[in-house]
N, C-alpha and C positions, 0 to 999 in steps of 0.2 A: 125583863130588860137586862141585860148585860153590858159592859160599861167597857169590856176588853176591845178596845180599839182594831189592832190588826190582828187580820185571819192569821199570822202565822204565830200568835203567841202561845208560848209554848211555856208551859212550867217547868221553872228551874229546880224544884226544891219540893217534898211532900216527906210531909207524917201521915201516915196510913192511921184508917182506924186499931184499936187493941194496943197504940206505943203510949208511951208519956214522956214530957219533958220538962224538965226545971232549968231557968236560967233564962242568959239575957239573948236574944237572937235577932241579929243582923244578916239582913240576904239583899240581894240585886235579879231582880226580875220577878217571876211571879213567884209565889208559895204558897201551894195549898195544904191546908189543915185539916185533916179529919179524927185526927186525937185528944189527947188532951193535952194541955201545952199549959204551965206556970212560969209566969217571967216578965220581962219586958219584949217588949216586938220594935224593931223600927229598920224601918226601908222606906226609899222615896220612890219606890215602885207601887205592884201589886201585891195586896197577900187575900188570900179566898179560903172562908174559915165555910168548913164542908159540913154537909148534914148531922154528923156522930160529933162532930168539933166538941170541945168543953177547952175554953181559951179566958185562965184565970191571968189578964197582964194588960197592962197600960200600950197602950199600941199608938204611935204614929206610924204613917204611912203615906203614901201618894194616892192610893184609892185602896179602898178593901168592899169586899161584897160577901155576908154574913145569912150563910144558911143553916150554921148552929147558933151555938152560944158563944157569948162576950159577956164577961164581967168585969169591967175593966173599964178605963175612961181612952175615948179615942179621938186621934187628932189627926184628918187626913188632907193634906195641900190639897188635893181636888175633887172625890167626891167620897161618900158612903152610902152601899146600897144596903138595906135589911130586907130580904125575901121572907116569905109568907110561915115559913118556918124558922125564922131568925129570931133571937132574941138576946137583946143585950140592955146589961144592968148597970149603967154609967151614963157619963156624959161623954155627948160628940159633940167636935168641932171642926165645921166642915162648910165651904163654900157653898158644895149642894149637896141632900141630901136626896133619899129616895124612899121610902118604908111603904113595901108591896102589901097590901090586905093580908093577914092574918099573923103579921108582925109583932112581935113586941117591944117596946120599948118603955123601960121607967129609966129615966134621968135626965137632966138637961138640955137643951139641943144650944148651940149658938153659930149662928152660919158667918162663919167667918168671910172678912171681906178685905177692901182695902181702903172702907170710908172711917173713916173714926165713931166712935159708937157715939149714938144721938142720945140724950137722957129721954127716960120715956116721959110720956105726954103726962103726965099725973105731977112730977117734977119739974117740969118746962114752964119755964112763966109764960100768962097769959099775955097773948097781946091784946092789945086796946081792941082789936077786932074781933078773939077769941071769947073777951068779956063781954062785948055787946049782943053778939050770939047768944050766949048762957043768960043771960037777962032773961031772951024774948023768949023760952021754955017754960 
């Protein structure tokens, strides 16, 4: 699945595999990765971290879709994809999420929304109704 909306987008910006980079970087449109990159990342676009990728840096973004590596925590306004060769070592925060079969993922997920977060049910007081349920078990 690919998440790039119209047929004419076109990438603004690439790091080729065999370069590296340190530092903080800001782009407008898409940018794709297939090096290594240390830093910060942020755009309320696209950024497309490529098979060779190795992406040590905290990333927000508007969508990113992750067929190397991410070690870094990410925050993207609207979604994140991790493909079958993806793997990334942090926390995402992302309204939707995607992780294709043979993905990795260790870190936290939280899908971010615009409801105020609920306390989970184990913290929640019971109601009168919730209690007489657990009774009859």
């Amino acid at each position: 699945m690919r998440f790039r909306s119209k047929s004419n987008d076109q990438i603004s910006g690439f790091l080729d595999k065999g370069t590296s980079m340190t530092g903080e970087l800001e782009f407008a449109g898409t940018m794709r990765i297939d090096g290594n990159f240390h830093g910060s990342i942020s755009t309320g676009d696209i950024l497309i971290v490529g098979e060779n990728a190795i992406v040590h840096a905290d990333i927000k973004v508007g969508d990113i879709e992750i067929h190397g590596q991410v070690l870094g925590n990410i925050e993207a306004k609207r979604r994140v994809q991790i493909t079958e060769k993806g793997r990334v070592k942090g926390d995402i925060q992302t309204p939707l999420l995607s992780v294709i079969a043979g993905a990795t993922l260790d870190g936290r997920t939280r899908m971010a929304g615009d409801h105020p977060e609920e306390p989970p049910a184990a913290t929640r007081p019971l109601s009168h109704k919730d209690a007489s349920r657990k009774e009859q078990f």
